[in-house]
PAZA-392574 format. One line per 4 residues: their letters; for each residue x, y, z of C-alpha. Coordinates in nm, 4 decimals, always signed. Example, Ala and Ser with C-alpha at 12.3 -4.5 7.8 and 13.67 -1.06 7.14 Angstrom:
BEGIN
AS	+1.2300,-0.4500,+0.7800 | +1.3670,-0.1060,+0.7140
END
This chain:
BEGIN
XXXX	+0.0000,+0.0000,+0.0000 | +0.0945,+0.4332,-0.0752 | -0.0255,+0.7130,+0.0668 | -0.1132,+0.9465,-0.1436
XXXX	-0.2429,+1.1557,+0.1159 | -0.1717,+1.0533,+0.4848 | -0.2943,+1.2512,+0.8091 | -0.0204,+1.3237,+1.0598
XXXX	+0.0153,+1.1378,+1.3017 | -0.1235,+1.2748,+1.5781 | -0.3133,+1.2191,+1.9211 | -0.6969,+1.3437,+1.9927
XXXX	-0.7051,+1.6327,+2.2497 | -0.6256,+1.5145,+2.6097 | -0.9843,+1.4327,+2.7472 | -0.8979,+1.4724,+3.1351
XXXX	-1.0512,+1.7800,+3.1735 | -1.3721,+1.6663,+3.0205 | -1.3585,+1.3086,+3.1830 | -1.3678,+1.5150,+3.5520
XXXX	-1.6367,+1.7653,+3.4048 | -1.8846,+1.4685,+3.3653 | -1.8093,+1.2927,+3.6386 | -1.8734,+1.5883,+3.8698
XXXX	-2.1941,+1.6544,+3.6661 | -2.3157,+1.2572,+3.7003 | -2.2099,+1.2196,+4.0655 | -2.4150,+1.6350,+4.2003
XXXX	-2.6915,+1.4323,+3.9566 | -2.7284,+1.1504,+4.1406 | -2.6482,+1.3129,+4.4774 | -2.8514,+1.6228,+4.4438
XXXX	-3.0586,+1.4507,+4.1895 | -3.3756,+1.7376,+4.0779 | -3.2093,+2.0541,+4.1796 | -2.8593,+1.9482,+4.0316
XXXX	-3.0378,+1.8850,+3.7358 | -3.2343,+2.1908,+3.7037 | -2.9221,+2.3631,+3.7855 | -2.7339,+2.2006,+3.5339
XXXX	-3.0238,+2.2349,+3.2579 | -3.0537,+2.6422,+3.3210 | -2.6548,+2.6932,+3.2891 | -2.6577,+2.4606,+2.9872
XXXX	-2.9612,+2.4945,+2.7995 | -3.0970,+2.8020,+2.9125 | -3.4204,+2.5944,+3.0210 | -3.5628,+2.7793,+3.3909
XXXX	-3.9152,+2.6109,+3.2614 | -4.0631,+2.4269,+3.6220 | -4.1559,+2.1271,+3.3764 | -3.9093,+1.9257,+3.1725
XXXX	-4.1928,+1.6673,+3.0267 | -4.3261,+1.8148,+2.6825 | -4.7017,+1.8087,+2.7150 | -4.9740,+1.6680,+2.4664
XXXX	-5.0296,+2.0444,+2.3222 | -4.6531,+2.0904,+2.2434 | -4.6906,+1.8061,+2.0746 | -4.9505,+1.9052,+1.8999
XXXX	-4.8430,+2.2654,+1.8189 | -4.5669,+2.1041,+1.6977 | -4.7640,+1.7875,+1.4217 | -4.9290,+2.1320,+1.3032
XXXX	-4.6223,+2.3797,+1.2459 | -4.4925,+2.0978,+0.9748 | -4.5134,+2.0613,+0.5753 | -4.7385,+1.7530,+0.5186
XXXX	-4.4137,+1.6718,+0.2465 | -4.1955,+1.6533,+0.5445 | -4.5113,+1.4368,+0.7131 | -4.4712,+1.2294,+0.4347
XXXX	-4.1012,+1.1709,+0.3840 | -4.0579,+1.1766,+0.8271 | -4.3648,+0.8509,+0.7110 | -4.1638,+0.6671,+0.4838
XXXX	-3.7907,+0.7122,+0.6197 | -4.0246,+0.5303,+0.9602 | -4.1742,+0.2744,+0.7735 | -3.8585,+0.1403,+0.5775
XXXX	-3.6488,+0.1998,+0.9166 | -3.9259,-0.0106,+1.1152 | -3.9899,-0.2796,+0.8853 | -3.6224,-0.3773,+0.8487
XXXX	-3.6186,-0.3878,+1.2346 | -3.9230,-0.6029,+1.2152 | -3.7438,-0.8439,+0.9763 | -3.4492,-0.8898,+1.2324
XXXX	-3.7077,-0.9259,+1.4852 | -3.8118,-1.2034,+1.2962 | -3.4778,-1.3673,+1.2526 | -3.4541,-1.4127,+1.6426
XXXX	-3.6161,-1.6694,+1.7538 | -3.7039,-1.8734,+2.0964 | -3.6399,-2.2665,+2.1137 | -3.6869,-2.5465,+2.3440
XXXX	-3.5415,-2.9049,+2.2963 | -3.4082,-3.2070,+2.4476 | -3.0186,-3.2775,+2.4605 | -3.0551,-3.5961,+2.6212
XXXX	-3.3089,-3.7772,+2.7651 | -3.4696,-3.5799,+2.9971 | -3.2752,-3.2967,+2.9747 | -3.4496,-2.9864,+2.8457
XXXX	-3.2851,-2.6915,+2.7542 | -3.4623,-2.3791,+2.6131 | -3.3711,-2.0185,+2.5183 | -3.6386,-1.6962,+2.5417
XXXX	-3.5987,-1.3722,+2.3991 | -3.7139,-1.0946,+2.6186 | -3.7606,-0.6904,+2.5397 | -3.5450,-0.4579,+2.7768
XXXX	-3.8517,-0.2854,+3.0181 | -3.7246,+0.0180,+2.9995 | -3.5349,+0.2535,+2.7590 | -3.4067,+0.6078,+2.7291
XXXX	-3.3496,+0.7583,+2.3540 | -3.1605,+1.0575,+2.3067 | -3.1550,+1.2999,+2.0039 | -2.9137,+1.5284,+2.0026
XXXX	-2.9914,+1.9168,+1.8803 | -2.6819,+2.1038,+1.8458 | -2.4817,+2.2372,+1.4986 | -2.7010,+1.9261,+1.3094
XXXX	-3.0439,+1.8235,+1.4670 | -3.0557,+1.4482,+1.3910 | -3.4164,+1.4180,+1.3285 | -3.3708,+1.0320,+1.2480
XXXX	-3.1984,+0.9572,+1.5802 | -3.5623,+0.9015,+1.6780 | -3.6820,+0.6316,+1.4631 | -3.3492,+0.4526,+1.4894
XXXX	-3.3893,+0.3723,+1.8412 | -3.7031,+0.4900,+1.9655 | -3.9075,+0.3203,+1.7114 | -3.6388,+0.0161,+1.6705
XXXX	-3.6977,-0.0125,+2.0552 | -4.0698,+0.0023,+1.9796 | -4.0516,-0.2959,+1.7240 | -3.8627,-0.4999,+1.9706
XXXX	-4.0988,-0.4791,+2.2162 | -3.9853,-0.2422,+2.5084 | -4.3105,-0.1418,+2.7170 | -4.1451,+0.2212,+2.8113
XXXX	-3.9473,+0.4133,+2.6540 | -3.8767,+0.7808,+2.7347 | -3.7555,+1.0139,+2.4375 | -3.4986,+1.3647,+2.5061
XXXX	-3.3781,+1.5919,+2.3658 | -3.2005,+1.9637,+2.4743 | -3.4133,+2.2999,+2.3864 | -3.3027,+2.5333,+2.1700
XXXX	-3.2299,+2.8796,+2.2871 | -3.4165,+2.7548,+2.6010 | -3.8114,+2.7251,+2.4061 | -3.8467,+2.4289,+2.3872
XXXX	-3.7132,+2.1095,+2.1580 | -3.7068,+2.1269,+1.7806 | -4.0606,+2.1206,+1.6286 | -3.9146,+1.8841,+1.3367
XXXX	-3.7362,+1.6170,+1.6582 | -4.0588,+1.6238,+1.8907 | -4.2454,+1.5196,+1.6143 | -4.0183,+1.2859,+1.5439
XXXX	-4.0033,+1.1270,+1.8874 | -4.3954,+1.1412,+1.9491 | -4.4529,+0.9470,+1.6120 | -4.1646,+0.7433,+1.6372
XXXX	-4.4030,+0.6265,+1.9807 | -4.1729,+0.7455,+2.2730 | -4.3722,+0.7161,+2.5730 | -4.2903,+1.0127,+2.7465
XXXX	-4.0588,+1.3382,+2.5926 | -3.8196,+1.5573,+2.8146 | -3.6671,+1.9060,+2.6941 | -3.3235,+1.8264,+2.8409
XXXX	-3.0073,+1.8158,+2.6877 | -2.6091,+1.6213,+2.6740 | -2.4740,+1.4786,+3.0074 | -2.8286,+1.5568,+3.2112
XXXX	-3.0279,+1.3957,+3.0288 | -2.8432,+1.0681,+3.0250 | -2.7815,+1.1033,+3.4206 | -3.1936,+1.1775,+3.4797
XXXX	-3.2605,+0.8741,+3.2199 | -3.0117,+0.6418,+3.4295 | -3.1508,+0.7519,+3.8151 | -3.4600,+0.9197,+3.7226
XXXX	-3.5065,+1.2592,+3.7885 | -3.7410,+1.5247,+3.6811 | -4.0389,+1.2838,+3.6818 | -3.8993,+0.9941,+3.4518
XXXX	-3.9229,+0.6551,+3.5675 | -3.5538,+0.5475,+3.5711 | -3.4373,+0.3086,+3.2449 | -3.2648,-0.0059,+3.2213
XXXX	-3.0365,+0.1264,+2.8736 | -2.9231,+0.4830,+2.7589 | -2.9155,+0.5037,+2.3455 | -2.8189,+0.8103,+2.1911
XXXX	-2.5191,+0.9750,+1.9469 | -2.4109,+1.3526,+2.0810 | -2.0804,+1.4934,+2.1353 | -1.7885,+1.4285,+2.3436
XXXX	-1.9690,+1.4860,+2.6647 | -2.2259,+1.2521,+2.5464 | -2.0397,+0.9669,+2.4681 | -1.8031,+1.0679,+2.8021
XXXX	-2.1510,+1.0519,+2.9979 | -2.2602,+0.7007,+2.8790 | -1.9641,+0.5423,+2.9301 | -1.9327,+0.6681,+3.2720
XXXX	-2.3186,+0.5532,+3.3282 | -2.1991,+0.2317,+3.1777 | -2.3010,-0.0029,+3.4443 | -2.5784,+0.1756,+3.6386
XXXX	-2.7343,+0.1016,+3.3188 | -2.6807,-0.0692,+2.9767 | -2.5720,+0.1439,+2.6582 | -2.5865,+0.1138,+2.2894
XXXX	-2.2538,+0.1776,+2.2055 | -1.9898,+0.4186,+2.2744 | -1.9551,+0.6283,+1.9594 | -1.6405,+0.8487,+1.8437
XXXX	-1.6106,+1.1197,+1.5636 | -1.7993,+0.9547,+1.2330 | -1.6300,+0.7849,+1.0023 | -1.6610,+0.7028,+0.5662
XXXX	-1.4460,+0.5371,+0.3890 | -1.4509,+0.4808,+0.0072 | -1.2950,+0.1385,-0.2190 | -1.3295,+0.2957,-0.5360
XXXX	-1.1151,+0.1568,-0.8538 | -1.0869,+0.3307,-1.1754 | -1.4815,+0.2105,-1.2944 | -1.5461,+0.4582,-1.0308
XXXX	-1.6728,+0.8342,-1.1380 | -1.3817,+1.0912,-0.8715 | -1.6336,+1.3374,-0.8898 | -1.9029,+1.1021,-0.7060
XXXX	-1.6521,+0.9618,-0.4888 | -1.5336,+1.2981,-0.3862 | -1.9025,+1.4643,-0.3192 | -1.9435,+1.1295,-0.0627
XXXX	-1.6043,+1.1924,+0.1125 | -1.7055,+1.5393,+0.1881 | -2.0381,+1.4593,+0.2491 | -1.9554,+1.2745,+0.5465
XXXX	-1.6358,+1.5316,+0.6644 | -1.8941,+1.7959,+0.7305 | -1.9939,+1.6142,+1.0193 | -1.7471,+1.8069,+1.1899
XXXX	-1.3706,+1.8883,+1.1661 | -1.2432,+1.5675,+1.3404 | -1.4284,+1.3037,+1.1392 | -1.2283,+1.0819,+0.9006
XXXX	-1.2796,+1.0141,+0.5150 | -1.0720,+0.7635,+0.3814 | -0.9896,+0.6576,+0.0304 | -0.8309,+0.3235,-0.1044
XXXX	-0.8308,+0.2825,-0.4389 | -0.6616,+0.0342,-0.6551 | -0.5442,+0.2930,-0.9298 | -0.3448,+0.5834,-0.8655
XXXX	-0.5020,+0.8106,-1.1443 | -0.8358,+0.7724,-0.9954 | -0.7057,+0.8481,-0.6710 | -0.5165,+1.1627,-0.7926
XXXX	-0.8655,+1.2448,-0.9441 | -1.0228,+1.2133,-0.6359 | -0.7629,+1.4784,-0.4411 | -0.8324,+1.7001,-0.7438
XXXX	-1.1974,+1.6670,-0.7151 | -1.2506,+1.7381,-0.3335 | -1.0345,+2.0459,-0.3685 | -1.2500,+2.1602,-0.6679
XXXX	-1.5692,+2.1068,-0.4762 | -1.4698,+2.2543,-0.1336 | -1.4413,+2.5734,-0.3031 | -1.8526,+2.5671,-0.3268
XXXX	-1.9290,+2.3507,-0.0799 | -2.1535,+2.5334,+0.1909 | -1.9885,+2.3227,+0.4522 | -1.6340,+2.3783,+0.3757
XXXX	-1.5379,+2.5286,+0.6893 | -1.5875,+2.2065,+0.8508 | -1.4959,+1.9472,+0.6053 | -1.3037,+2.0965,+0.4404
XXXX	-1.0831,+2.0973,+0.8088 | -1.1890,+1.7671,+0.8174 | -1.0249,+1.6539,+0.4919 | -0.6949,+1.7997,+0.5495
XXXX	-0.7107,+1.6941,+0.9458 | -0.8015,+1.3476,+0.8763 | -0.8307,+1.2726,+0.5353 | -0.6223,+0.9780,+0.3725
XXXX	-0.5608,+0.8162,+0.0376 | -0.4331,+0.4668,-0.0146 | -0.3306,+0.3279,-0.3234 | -0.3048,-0.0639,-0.3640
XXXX	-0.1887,-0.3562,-0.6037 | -0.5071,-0.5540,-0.5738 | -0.8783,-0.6229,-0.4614 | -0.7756,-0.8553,-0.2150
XXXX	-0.5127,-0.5827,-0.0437 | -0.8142,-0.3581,-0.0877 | -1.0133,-0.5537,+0.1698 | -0.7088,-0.6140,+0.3425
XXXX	-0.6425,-0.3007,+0.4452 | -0.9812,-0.1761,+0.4740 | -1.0537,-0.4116,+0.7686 | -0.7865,-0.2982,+0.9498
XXXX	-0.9267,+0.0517,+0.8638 | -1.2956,-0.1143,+0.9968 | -1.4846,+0.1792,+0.9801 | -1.7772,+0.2815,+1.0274
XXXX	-1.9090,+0.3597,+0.6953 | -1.8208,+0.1911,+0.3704 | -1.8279,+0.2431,+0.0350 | -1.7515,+0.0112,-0.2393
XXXX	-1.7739,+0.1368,-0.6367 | -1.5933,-0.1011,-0.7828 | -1.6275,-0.3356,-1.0735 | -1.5934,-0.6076,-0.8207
XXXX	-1.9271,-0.5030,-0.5837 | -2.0046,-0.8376,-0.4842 | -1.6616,-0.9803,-0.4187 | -1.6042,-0.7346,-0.1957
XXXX	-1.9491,-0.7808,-0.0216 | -1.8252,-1.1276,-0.0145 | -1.4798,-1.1030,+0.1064 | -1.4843,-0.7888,+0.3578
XXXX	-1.5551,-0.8440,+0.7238 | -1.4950,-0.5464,+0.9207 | -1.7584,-0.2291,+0.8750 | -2.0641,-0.1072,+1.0501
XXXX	-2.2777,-0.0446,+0.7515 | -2.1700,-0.0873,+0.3700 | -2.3109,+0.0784,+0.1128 | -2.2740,-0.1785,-0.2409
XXXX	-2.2346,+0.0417,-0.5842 | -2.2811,+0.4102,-0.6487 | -2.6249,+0.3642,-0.6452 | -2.6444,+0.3557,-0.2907
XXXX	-2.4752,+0.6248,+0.0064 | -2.4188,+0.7045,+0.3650 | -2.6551,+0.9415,+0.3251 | -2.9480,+0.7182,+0.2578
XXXX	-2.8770,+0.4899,+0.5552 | -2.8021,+0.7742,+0.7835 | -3.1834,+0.9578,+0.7222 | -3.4214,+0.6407,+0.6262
XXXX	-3.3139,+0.3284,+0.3753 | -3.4009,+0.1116,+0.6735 | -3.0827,+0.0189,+0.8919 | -2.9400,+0.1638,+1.1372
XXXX	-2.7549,+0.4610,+1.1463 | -2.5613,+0.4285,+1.5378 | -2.2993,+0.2558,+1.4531 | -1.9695,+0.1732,+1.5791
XXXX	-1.6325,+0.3857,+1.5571 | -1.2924,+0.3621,+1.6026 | -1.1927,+0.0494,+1.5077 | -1.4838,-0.0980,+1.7159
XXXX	-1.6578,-0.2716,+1.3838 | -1.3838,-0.5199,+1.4368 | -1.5793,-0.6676,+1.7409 | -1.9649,-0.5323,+1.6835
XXXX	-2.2108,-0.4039,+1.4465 | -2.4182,-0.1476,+1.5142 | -2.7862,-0.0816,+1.6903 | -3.0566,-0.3009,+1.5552
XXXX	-3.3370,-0.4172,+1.7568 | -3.1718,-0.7325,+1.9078 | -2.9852,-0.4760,+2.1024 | -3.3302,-0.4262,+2.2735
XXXX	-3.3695,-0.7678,+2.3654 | -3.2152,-1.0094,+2.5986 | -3.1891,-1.3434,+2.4816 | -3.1815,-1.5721,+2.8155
XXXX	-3.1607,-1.9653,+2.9170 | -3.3777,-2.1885,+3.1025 | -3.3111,-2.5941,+3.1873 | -3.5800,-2.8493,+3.3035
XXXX	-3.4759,-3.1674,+3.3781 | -3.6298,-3.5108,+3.5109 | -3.5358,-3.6356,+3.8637 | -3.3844,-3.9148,+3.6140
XXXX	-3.1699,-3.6970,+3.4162 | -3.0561,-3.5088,+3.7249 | -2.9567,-3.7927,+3.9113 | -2.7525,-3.9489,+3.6062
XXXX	-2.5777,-3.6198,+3.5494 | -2.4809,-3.5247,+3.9236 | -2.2184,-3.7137,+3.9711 | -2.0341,-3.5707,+3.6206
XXXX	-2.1041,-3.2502,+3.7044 | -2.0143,-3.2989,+4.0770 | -1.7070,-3.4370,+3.9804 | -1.6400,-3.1340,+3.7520
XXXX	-1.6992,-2.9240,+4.0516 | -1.4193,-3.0876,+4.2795 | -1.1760,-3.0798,+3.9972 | -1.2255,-2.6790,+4.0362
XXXX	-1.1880,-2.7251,+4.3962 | -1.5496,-2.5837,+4.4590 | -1.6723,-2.8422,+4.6965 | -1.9827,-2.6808,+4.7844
XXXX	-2.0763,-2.6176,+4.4854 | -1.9666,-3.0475,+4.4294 | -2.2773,-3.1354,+4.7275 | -2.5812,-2.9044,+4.5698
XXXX	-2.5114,-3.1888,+4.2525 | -2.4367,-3.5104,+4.4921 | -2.7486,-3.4250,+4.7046 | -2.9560,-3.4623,+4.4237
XXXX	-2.8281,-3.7908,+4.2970 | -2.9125,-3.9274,+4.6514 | -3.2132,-3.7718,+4.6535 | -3.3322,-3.8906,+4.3764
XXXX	-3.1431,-4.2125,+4.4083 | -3.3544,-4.2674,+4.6999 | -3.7020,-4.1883,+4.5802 | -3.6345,-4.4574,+4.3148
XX	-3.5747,-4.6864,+4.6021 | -3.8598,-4.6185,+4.7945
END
């Protein structure tokens, strides 16, 4: 492999400061719990409102400020997002059998009780955080689930988002924002009923405050800067390739776009082409930051050192224009989402195709995909066996027990094969 274009190597800022800023926050929160919060919510939001909970009207006031064309599209973005969920729903499923006579053995698949969604609302409003886990939760089967997200300029949450969360079918809706929110979700404060997971994307703080929460209660993921990176050989059109590179960069000014290409020229192109669009491009500022941050280029000798290298990459989003689509849908292992031929883009599964936009950073799609609705669900065990089968296994599992040295746990199996052993007798 070349670089054609390599980012420096470099560290992310030194996070100490911000690690001890949440912590403080999460541990006044659960100390001081309600007046922390509100404390916390007027210095940071701007909110002095008594109420948190967004009321029926609000709701309301907001289903009637909106185009009936964003009604629609909100409508079908839901409905492709939902019935994909429903489909892996589907593909989950409970058994019960016997592995050996008498010996039953059975798994169940049980909804989470209670869930917390967060949407963020700062520089970009993701309006789509809500049907990816609100409404995901919804199709796995979570009774509760409580929907946030911060105020803006201290009125209230973005018409377009509490729409989004009441018809996504969040249960109850807070106006509260970043580290707050995810500390009231997790203890319950401000009149929610305390959740058994925290979902959400947001910024540093965010992802800072749900790992720190980590624990008290379950999480999605942890989440880093977003990610996009393009295979692309020389079937591929630069100017296409560029406009998705950038259209991912202007996430923000630390989020990677990565290239790897199997011909040089095309990658040269490429370089050429994001340069050339910057120049218009009403997010420049930050991707264009971005680019020259973060941004690689990779040139290799094959298809094969194409996938190679790309799973070491394992980012988060990936883009394959290549002659060779579905070897490489084949072949490559390590990505959150892929997108297969120019026909499809980051942009489609980020707003509404129909899977899940939270998806894992940093190198984490080497170990785990992304949200999806078995995230919602615990899959659990259950055993039933005969007073036969339990006295013919005791003495192989109490003899597994004494080889570990754990003697009492040795007499709960030996009791039984008496026990049984004995009613037989009798």
């Amino acid at each position: 492999m070349r670089y054609i274009k390599q980012a420096a190597k470099q560290t992310r800022q030194d996070n100490q400061q911000l690690v001890d800023r949440v912590r403080d926050m999460i541990g006044r929160i659960e100390k001081d719990r309600d007046e922390a919060v509100r404390a916390f919510a007027k210095q940071l939001d701007g909110w002095d409102k008594a109420e948190f909970r967004v009321s029926n009207d609000e709701i309301a006031d907001a289903k009637k400020s909106l185009s009936e064309t964003f009604k629609d599209d909100f409508a079908f973005c839901k409905k492709q997002v939902t019935n994909f969920a429903k489909r892996q729903r589907e593909s989950i499923g409970e058994f019960e059998d016997e592995f050996g006579e008498g010996i039953i053995l059975g798994q169940k698949v049980i909804p989470v009780e209670n869930v917390g969604c967060y949407i963020p609302g700062g520089k970009y409003p993701l309006i789509s955080a809500a049907i990816m886990s609100v409404a995901t939760a919804k199709v796995a089967g979570v009774p509760y689930v409580v929907g946030a997200a911060p105020p803006r300029e201290g009125r209230g949450i973005f018409p377009p988002t509490l729409y989004a969360l009441a018809e996504s079918g969040a249960d109850e809706i807070y106006a509260i924002g970043g580290v707050q929110a995810f500390a009231s979700m997790a203890f319950g404060c401000v009149g929610m009923k305390p959740v058994d997971m925290i979902t959400g994307p947001g910024n540093a703080f965010v992802a800072e405050a749900k790992r720190q929460l980590f624990g008290q209660v379950g999480i999605d993921l942890p989440a880093g800067p977003t990610e996009i990176l393009v295979i692309a050989d020389a079937s591929a059109d630069p100017a296409l390739v560029a406009t998705d590179l950038l259209g991912q960069a202007e996430h923000g000014p630390d989020s990677p776009a990565w290239l790897i290409s199997t011909s040089e020229q095309l990658a040269m192109q490429v370089i050429a082409e994001v340069e050339r669009q910057l120049t218009t491009l009403p997010t420049r500022e930050v991707a264009g930051a971005a680019w020259t941050r973060w941004g690689e280029v990779v040139v290799v000798d094959s298809d094969d050192e194409a996938i190679a290298v790309s799973d070491a990459y394992a980012p988060e989003h990936l883009e394959v224009l290549t002659a060779n689509n579905d070897y490489y849908l084949k072949h490559l292992r390590n990505y959150g989402s892929l997108f297969v031929g120019e026909e499809s883009t980051v942009a489609y599964g980020d707003k509404g195709v129909g899977t899940n936009h939270t998806l894992p950073t940093g190198r984490a799609a080497r170990y785990t995909g992304g949200l999806w609705v078995g995230k919602f669900l615990k899959t659990v065990t259950y055993q039933r066996l005969t007073a036969e089968a339990s006295q013919r296994i005791a003495p192989i599992i109490g003899r597994m027990c004494a080889s570990e040295g754990m003697l009492a746990h040795e007499i709960t199996a030996t009791v039984r094969e008496q026990r049984y052993a004995q009613r037989r007798r009798d």
